[in-house]
C-alpha positions in Angstrom: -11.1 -20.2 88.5 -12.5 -21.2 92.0 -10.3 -23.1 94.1 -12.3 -26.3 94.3 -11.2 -26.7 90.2 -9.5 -30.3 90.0 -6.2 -28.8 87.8 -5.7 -25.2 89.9 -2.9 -23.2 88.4 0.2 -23.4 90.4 1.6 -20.1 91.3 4.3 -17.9 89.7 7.4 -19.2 89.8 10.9 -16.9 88.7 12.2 -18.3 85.2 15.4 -19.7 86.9 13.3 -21.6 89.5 11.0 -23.2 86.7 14.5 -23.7 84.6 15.7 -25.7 87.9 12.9 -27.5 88.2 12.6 -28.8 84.8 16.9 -29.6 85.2 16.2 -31.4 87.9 18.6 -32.9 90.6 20.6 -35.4 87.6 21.2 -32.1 85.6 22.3 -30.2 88.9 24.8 -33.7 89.7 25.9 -33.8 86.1 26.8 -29.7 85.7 28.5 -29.9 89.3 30.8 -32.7 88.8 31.4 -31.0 85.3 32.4 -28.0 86.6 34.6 -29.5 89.9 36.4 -31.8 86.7 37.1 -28.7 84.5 38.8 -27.1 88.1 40.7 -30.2 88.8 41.9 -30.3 84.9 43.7 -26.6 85.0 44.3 -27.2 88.9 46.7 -29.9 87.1 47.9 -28.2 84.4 48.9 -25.1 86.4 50.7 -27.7 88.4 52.6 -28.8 85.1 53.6 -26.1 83.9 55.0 -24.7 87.6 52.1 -22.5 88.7 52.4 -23.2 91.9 
């Protein structure tokens, strides 16, 4: 393929990048505030039960 083709092939991306990509920054939002919820849940329940 020369490179004056109107639909050139993008280069090689890693699978996680391609994965990322396709996630998106909503995915990455939704996963992160997931994950910092799930912390603060046993973060509270340690607290409960006298974890300390």
């Amino acid at each position: 393929m020369d490179s004056n083709s109107p639909n050139p092939t993008p280069p090689p991306t890693s699978k996680g990048r391609r994965w990322l990509q396709r996630l998106g920054w909503a995915g990455f939002m939704f996963f992160l505030i997931k994950g910092l919820v799930w912390l603060a849940v046993f973060y509270g329940l340690g607290r409960m039960v006298g974890l300390d």
